[in-house]
Every structure is written in C-alpha cells, then in structure tokens.
DOVOBA-93599 format. One record per residue: x, y, z of N, C-alpha, C, O in turn; residue in one letter. Coordinates in steps of 0.1 Angstrom, whole numbers, padded with zeros to 4 digits, always signed. Atoms other than C-alpha are relative to their C-alpha. Layout:
N
XYZXYZXYZXYZA
...
//
This chain:
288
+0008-0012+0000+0000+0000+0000+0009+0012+0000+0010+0018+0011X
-0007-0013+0000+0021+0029-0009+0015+0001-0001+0023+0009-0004X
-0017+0005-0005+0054+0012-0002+0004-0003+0014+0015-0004+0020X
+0008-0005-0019+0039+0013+0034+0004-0014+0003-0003-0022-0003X
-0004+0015-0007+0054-0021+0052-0013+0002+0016-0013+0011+0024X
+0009+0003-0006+0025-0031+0073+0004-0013+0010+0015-0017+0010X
+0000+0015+0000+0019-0065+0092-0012-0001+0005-0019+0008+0010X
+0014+0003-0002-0008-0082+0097-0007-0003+0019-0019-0004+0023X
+0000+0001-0011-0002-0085+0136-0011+0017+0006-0006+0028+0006X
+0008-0013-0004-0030-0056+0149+0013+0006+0011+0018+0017+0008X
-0008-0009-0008-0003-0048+0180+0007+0009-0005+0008+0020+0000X
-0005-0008+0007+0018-0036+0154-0001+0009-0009+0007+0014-0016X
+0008-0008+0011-0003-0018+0136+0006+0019+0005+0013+0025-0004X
-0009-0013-0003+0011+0016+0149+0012+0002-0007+0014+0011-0015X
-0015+0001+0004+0046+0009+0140+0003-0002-0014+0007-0013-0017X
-0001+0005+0014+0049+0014+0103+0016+0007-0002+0022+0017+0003X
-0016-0003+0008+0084+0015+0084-0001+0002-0009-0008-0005-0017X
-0001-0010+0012+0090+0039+0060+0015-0001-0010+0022+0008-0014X
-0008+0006+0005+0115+0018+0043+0005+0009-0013-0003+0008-0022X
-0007+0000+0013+0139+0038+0014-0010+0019-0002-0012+0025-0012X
+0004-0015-0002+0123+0074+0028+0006+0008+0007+0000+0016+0014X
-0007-0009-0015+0147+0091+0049+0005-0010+0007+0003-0022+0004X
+0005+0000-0017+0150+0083+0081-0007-0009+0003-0019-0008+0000X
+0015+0007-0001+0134+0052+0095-0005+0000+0015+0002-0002+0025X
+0008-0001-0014+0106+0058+0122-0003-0009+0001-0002-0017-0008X
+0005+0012-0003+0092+0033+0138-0012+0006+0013-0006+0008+0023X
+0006-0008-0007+0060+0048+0158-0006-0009+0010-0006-0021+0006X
+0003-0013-0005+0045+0054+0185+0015+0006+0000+0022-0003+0003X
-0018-0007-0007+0084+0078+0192-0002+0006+0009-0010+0015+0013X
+0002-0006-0019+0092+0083+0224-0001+0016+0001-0001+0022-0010X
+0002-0013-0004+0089+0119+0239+0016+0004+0000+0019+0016+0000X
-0012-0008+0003+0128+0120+0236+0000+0001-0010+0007-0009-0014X
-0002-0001+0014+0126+0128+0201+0017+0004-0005+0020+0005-0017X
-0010-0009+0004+0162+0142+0204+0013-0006+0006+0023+0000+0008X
-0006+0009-0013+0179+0116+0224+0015-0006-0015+0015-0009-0026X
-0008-0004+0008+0213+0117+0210+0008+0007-0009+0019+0004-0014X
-0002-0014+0005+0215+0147+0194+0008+0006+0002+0009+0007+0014X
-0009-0013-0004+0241+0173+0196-0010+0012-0004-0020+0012-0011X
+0010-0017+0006+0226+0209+0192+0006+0013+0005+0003+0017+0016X
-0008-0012-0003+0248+0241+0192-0016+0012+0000-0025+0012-0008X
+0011-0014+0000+0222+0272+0200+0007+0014+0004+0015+0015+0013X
-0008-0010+0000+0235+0303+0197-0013+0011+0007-0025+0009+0005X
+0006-0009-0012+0221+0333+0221-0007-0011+0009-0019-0009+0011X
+0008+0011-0007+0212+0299+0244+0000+0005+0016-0005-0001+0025X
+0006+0000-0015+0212+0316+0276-0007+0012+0008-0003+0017+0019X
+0009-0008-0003+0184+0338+0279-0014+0001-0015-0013-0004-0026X
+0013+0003+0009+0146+0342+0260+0002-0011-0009+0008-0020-0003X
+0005+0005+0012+0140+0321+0227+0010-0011+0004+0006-0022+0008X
-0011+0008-0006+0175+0306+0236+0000-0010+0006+0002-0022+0003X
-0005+0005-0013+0177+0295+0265-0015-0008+0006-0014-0015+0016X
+0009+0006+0004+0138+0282+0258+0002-0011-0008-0003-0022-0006X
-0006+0013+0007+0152+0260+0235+0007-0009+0004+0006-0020+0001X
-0008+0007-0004+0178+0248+0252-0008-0010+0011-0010-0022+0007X
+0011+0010-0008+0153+0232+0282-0007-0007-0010-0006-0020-0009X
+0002+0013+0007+0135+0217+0255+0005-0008-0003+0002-0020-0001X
-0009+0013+0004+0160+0202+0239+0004-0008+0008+0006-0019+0003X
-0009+0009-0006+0176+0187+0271-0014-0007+0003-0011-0019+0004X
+0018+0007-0001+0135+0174+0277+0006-0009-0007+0011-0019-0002X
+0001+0013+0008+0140+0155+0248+0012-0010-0003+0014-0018-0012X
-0020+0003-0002+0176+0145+0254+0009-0002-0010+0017-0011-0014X
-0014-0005+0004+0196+0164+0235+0015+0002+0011+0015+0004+0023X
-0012-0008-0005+0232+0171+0244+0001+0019-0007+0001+0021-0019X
+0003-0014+0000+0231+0212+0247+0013+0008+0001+0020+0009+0011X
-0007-0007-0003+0255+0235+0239-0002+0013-0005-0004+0017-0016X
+0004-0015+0001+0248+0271+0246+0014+0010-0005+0025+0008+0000X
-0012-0015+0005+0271+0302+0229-0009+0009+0001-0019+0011-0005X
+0005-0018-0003+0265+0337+0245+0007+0004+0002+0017-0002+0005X
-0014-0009-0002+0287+0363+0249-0003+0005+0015+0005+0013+0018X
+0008-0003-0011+0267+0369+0288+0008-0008+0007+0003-0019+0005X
-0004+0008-0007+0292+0351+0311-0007-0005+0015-0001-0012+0024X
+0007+0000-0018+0266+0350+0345-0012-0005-0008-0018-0012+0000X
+0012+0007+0005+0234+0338+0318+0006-0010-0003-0001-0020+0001X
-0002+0011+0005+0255+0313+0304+0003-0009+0008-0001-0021+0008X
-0004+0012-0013+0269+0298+0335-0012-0002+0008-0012-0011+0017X
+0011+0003-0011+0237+0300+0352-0010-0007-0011-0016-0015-0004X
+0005+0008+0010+0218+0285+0321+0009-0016+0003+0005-0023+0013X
-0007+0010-0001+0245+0256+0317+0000-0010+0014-0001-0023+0012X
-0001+0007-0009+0246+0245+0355-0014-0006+0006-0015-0016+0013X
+0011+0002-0001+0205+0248+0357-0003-0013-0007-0011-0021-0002X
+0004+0009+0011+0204+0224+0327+0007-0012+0006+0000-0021+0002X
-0009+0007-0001+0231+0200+0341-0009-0003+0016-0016-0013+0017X
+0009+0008-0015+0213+0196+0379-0013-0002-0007-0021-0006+0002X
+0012+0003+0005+0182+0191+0358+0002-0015-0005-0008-0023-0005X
-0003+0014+0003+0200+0158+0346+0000+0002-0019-0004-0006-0027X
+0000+0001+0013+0207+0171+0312+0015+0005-0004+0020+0013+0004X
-0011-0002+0004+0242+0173+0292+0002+0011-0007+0000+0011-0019X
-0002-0011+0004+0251+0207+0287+0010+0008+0002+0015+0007+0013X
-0013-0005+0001+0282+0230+0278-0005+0019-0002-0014+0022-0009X
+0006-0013+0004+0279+0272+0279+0011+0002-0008+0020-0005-0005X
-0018-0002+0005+0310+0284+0256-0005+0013-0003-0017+0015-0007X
+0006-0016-0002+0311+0325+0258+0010+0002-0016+0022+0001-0020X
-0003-0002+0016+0307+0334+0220-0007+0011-0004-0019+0013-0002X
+0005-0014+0008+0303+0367+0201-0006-0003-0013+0001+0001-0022X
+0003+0000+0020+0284+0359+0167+0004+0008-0008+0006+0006-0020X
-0009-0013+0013+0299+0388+0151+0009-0004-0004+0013+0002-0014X
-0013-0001+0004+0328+0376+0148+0003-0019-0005+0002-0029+0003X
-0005+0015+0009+0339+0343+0121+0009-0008+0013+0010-0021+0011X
-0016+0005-0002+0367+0332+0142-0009-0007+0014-0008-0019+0016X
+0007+0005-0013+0344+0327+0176-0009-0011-0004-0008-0023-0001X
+0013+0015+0003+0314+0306+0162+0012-0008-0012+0004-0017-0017X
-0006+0009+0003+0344+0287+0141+0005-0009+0012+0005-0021+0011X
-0008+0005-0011+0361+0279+0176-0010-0007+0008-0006-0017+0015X
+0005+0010-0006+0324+0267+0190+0000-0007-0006+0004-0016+0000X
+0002+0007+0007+0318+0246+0161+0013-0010+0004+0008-0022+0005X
-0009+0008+0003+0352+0228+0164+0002-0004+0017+0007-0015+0016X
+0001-0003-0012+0351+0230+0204-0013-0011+0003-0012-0020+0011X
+0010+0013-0004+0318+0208+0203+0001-0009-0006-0005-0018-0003X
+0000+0014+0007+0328+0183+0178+0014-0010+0007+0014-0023+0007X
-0011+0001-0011+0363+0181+0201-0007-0009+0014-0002-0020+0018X
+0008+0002-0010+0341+0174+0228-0014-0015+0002-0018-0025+0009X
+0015+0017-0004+0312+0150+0219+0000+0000-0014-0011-0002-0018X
-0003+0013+0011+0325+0140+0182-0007+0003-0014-0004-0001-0025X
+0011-0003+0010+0298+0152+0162-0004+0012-0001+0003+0021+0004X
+0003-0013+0003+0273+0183+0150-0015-0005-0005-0014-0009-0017X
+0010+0005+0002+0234+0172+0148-0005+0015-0005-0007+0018-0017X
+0012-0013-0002+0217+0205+0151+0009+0011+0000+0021+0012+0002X
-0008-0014+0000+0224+0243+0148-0010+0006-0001-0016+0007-0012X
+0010-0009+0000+0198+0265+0161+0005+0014-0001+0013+0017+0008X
-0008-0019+0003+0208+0306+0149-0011+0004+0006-0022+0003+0000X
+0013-0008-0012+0186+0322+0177+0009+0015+0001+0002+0025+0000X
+0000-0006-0005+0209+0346+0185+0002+0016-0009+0006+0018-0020X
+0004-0011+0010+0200+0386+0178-0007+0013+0012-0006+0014+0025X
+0000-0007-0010+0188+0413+0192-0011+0012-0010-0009+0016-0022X
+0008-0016+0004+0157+0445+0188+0004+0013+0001+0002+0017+0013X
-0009-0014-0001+0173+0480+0186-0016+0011+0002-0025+0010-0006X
+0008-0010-0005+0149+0507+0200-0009+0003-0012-0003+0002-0022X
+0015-0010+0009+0117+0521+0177+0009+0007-0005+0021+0006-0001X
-0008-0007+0013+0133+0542+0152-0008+0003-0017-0012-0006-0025X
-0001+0001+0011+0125+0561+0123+0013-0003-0011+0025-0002-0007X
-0014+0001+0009+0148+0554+0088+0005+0015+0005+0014+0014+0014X
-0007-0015-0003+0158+0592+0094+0005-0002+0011+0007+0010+0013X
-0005-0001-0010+0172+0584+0127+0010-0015+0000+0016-0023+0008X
-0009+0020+0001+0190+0549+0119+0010+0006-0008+0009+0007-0020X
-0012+0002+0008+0227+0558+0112+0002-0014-0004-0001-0024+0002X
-0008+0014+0008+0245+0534+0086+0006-0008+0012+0001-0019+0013X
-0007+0005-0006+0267+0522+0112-0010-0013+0011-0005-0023+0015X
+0008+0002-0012+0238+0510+0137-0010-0011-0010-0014-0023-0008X
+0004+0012+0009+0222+0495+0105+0008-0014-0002+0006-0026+0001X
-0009+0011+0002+0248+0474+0095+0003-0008+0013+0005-0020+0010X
+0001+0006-0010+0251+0462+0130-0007-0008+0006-0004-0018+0012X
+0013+0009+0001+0221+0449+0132+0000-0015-0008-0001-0027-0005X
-0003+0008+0010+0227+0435+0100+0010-0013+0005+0007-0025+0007X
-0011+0013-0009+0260+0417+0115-0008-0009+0008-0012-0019+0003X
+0008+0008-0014+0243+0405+0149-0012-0012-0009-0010-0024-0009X
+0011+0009+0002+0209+0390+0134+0006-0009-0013+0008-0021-0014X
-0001+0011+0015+0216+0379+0099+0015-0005-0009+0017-0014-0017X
-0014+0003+0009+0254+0379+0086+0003-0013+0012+0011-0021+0008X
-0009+0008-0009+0260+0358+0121-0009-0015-0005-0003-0026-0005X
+0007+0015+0006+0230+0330+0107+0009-0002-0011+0011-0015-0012X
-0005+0008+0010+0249+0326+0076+0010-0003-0001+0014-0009-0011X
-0014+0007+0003+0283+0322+0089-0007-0013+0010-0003-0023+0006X
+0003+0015-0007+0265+0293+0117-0002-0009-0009+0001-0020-0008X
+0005+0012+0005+0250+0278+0086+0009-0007-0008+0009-0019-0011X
-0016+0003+0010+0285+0280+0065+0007-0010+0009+0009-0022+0005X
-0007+0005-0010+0302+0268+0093-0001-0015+0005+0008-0022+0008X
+0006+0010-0008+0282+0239+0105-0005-0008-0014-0007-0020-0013X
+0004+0007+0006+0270+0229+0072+0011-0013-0007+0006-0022-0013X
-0009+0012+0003+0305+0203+0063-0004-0008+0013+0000-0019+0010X
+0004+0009-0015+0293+0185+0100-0011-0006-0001-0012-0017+0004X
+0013+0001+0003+0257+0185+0090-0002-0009-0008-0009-0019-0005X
+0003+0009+0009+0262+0169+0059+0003-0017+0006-0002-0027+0002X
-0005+0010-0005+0279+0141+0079-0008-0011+0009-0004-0023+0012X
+0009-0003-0012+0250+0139+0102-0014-0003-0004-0023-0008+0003X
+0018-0007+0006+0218+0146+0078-0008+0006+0010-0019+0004+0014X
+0002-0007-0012+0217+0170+0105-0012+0015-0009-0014+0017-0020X
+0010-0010+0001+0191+0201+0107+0007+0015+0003+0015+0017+0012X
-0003-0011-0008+0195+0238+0108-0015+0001+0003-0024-0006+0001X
+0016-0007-0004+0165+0260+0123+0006+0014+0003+0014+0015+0013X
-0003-0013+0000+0172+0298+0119-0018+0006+0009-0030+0006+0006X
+0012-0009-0003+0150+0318+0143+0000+0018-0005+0007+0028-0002X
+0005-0013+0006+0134+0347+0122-0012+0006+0011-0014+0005+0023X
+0014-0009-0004+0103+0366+0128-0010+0004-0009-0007+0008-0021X
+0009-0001+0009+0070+0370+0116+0003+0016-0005+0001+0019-0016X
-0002-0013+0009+0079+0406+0108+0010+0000-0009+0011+0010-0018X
-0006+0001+0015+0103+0397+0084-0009-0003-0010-0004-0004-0021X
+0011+0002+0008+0070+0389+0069-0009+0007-0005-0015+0006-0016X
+0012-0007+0004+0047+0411+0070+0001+0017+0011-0009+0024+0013X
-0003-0010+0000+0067+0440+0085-0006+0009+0015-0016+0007+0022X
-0002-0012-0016+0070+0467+0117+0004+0010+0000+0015+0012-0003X
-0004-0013+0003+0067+0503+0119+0015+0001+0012+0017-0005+0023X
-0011-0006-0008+0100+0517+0132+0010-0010+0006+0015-0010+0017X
-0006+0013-0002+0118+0486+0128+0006-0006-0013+0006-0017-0016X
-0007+0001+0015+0136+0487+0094+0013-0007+0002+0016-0015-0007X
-0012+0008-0001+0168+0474+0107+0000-0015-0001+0006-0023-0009X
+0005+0014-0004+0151+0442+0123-0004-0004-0009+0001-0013-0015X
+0014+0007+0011+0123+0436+0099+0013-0005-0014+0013-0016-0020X
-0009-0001+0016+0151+0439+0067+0012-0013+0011+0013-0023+0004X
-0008+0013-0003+0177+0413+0090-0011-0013+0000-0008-0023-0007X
+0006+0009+0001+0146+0390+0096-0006-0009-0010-0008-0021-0010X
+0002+0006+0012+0136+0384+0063+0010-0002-0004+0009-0013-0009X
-0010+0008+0002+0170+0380+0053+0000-0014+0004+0000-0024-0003X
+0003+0020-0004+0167+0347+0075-0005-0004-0010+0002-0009-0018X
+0011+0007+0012+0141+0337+0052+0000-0004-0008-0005-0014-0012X
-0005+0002+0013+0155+0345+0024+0010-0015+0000+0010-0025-0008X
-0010+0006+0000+0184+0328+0035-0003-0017+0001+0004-0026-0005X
+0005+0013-0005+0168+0297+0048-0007-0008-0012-0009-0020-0012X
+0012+0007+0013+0145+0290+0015+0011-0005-0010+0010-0016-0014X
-0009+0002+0009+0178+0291-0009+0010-0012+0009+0012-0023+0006X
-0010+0016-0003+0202+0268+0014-0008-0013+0005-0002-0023+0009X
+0002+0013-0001+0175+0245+0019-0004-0007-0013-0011-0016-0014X
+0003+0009+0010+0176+0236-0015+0014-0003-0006+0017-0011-0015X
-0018-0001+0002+0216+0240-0016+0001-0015+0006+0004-0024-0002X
-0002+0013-0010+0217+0210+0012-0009-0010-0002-0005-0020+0002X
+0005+0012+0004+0190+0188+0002+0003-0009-0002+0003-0019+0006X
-0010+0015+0007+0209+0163-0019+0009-0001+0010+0017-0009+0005X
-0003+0006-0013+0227+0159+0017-0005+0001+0010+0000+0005+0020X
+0004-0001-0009+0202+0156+0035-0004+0007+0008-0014+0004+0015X
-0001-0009-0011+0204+0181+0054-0015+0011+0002-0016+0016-0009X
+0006-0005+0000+0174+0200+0063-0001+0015+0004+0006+0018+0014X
+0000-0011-0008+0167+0236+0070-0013+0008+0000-0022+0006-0009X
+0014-0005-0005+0138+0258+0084+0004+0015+0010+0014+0018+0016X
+0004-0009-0007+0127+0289+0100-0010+0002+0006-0021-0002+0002X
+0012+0002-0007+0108+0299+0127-0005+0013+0003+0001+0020+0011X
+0003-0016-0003+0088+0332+0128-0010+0004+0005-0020+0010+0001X
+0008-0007-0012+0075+0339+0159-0009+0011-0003-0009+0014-0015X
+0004-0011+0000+0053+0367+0166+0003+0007+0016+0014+0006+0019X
-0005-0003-0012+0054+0382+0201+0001-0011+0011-0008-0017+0017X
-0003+0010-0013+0071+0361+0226+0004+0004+0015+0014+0012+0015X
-0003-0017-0010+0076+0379+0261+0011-0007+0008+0009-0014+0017X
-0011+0006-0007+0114+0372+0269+0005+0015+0006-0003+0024+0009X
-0004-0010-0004+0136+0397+0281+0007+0009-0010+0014+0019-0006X
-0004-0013+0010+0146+0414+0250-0017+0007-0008-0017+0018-0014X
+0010-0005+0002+0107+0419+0242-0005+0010+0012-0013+0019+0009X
+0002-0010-0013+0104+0438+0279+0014+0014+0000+0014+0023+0007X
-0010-0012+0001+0136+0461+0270-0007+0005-0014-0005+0017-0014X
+0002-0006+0010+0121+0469+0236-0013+0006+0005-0014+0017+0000X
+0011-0009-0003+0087+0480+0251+0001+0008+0011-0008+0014+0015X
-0005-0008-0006+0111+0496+0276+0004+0015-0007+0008+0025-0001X
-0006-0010+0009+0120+0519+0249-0012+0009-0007-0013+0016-0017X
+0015-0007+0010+0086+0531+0238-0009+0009+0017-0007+0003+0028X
+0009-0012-0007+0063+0561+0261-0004-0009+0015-0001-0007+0026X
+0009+0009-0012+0041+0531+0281+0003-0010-0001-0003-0018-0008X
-0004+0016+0002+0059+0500+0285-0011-0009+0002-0015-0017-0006X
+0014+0011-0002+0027+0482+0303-0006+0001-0009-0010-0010-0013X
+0008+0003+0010+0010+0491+0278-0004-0004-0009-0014-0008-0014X
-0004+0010+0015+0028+0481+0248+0001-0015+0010-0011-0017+0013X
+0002+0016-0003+0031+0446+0264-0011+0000+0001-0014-0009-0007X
+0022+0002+0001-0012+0448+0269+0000-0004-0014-0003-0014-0019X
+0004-0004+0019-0012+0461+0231+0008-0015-0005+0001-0022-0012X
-0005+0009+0011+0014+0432+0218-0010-0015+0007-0014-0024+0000X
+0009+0013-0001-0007+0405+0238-0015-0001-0002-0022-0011+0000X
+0016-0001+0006-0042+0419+0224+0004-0004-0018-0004-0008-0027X
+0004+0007+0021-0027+0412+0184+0002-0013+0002+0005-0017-0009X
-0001+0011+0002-0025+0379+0193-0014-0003+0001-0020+0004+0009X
+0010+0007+0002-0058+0360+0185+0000-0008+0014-0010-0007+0021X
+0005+0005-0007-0052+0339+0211+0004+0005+0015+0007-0002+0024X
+0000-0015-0010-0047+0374+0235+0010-0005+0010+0007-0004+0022X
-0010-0006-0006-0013+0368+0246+0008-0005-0007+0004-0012-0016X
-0012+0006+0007+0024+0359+0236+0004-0016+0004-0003-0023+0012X
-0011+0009-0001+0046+0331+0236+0005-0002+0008+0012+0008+0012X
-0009-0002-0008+0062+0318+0261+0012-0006-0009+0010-0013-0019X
-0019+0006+0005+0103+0309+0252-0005-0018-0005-0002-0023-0016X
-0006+0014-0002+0099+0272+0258-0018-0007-0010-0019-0019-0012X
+0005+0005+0012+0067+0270+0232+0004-0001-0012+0001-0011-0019X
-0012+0000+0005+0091+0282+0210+0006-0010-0004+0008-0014-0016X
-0015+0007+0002+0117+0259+0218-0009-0013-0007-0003-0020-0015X
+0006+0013+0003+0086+0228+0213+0002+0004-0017+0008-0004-0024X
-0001+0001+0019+0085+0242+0173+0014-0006-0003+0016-0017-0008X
-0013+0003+0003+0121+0241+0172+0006-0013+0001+0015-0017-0007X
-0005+0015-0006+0126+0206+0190-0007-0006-0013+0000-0012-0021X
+0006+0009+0014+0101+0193+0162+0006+0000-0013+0010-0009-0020X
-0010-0003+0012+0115+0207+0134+0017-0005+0000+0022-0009-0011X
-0014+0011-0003+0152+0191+0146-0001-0010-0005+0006-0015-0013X
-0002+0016+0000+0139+0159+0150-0004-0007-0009-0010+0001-0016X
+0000+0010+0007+0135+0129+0127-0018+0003-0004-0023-0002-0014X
+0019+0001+0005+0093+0137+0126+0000+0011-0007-0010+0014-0012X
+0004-0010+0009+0096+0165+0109+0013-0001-0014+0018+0008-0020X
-0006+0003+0013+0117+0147+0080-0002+0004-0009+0008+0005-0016X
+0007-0004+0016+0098+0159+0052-0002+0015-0006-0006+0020-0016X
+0006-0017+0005+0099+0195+0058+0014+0008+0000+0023+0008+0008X
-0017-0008+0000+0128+0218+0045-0007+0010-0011-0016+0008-0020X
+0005-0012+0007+0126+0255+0034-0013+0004+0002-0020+0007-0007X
+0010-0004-0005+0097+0265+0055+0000+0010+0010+0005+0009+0021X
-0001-0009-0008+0092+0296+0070-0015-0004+0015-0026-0001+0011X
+0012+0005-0007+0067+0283+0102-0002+0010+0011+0008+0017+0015X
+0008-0015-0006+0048+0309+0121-0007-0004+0010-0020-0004+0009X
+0010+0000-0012+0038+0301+0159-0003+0013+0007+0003+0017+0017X
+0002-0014+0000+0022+0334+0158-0015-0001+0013-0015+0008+0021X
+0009-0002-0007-0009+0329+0178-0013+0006-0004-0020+0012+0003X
+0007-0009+0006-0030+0342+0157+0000+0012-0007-0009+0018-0013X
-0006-0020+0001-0010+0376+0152-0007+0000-0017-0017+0007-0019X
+0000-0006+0010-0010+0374+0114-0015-0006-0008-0015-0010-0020X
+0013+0003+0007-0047+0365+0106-0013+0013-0003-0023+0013-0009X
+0008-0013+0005-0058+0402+0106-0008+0006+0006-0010+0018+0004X
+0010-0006-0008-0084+0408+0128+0005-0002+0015+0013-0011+0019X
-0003-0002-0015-0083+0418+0165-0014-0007+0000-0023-0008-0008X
+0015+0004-0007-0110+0403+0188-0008+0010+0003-0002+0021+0000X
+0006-0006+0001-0135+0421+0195-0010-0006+0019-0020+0000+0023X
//
C-alpha cells in the first residue's frame, strides 16, 4: 500500500516502516525525540534561547549554549546539568567568524559530532524612524541577526552533511509582514528567510534539512527592553498581547517545542519552511 510495510499483527499496527524514505521511524516515538542529538544554540542563555535549550535537554539532546553573557551562560549551563541534562555554555560573540568557528570545532572536540544548529541569537534595537538609523547602527544589526545566521550555517553545514543533521534559523514574523519603526530588524529577519528558502535547496541532496521559525510576540527579556524603549511599557506589552488571536504571547519554551520538532526525525519531510507560531497575530483581525 504505498510502499507502506505493514503487518498483519493488529499490535503492530502503529509501527509502520518507511523503508527507502529518509530516516526510519518506527511509531509510536518516544517523547525523547532528540535523544542523542548534539545541538549548538547560539544566544542559548536567555529568552527564545535558552527556551530551547530546556526543551531540547527534555527531549535529550546534548546542549551547547554560545552567548557572549558570562553569568546567563553559567547559570543557564549548571540549571540544565542539575536538571539531569548534558550541557556546555562556551562564551561566544556571533559577530565575529573566528568565535562561532572555535564553537563549532570545540563541540565536535568534545562530543565528536554536529546534529543540530539553532541561529537564535540577535537582538531589537529601540523604535526608530529610517531618518534616525545611522548606517553604522544598521549594518550592525545587519552583523548580529543575519550575517552571524549565515556564517553558523557556512560553518556547521560540512558537519551537517555528515550527520543529515538540521538547521533552524529563528526569524520573525515581521520579516514577513513588516513593523513600523523597525527597518533594521524587519530587513535582517527576512533576510533569515531568504536565506533559509535558498540553502534549503543547496543542502537537500545531503540531507540536510533547513527551516525557519517566525515567531510573533514572545515575552522574553529582550521583548520587555524593547517595550522599555517606547512612552508606556505596560501598555505596549497589553497592546502586543491583544494582536494575538489567542490574546497573549509566547512563552520561550513554546518556541523551543517548534524548534525541538522541526530538529527531530518527525519533521523529516519538511525543508525550506518559514513556520509561524504566531498565535494568531497574522490572521488580521483583533478580537472584539
């Protein structure tokens, strides 16, 4: 039936083999979906991050966080490790080629391999019109969110292929469908996008899968410094959890459940997808 290996035993009727498709599952799959895994996360020890990283060690990954924050990363790292999970912090600047070369080579040193490579890390620069965004402050941006995703994916993609390992670039739904006073962000985020749709057809023919994930408001601590920077902070956090349909944000570690899926072996079939756990945000109407 399909190529679908069956048996005629009913107990086994769950457990189908997908013989000469990938990857063979064999179902029901346990809740570790991730159970020897490697997974480098880059900004891993704080919001979206450091949300991912707890999932992942949930599903038992081995976890290694790069942040340039020496007191999040060590306190991330030793949280995850008394939790009963395998985890490394390594204090890493994404700006700079030479640093995310030295984690890449630093975790394969370490535990041998390179499954995963989540590009989380990035950052919101204050409300701004274009007339007030010097070049220098643009391009910066530029560096931090999007030039630092495409050297993790350069970087990590000879390991990957080795692996039929996964990227997952976290974007944003406003690289989608756009944010006043946010030209810097909005123009690095869709970069992701871009970037993510063209090398997941580059890496295909090894396997290798890649994806993006474009949140809409998630309330970490770089979403409470950005509505620190606006007139009524309470109230922009009210306002960003009324465009959600389902009238509030994200927490980090729902996040990290997209992210964990898209890693793992069940989400085999999907590469070059921009996926949107938005809440509702981008369906256009507010509640009423």
């Amino acid at each position: 039936m399909g190529g679908v290996e069956t048996s005629n035993d009913s107990t086994l009727a769950p457990a189908l083999s997908l013989k000469g498709r990938g990857p063979e599952l064999r179902y029901p799959v346990s809740r570790m979906k991730l159970t020897g895994k490697i997974a480098i996360i880059t900004g891993g020890s704080k919001g979206i991050g450091l949300g991912c990283a707890q999932v992942f060690s949930k599903h038992g990954a081995t976890v290694v966080i790069a942040s340039p924050f020496e007191e999040d990363g060590q306190a991330a790292e030793k949280a995850l490790i008394e939790g009963g999970a395998k985890a490394m912090w390594m204090k890493t600047d994404v700006k700079h080629e030479a640093q995310i070369a030295a984690l890449i080579d630093t975790t394969l040193a370490r535990f041998g391999k390179l499954d995963i490579i989540i590009n989380n890390a990035g950052w919101h620069p204050p409300a701004a019109a274009i007339d007030d965004i010097p070049l220098g402050e643009f391009e910066s941006i530029i560096r931090l969110n999007l030039t630092s995703t495409f050297l993790g994916c350069k970087l990590a993609a000879p390991h990957l292929r080795r692996t039929r390992g996964s990227i997952v670039n976290i974007a944003s739904l406003v690289g989608m469908v756009g944010q006043a006073q946010a030209v810097s962000y909005v123009t690095s985020k869709a970069g992701q996008i871009g970037l993510t749709k063209a090398l997941a057809l580059d890496l295909a023919k090894d396997g290798v899968r890649v994806n993006a994930v474009c949140p809409a408001g998630v309330l970490t601590p770089m979403m409470k410094e950005w509505a620190g920077t606006l007139d009524n902070p309470v109230e922009a956090l009210k306002k960003e959890d009324a465009n959600h349909a389902l009238g509030r944000m994200a927490t980090s570690e729902e996040i990290g459940e997209v992210c964990a899926f898209l890693a793992s072996d069940e989400a085999r079939f999907i590469t070059g997808q921009a996926i949107c756990p938005d809440g509702g945000a981008s369906l256009g109407y507010q509640r009423w």
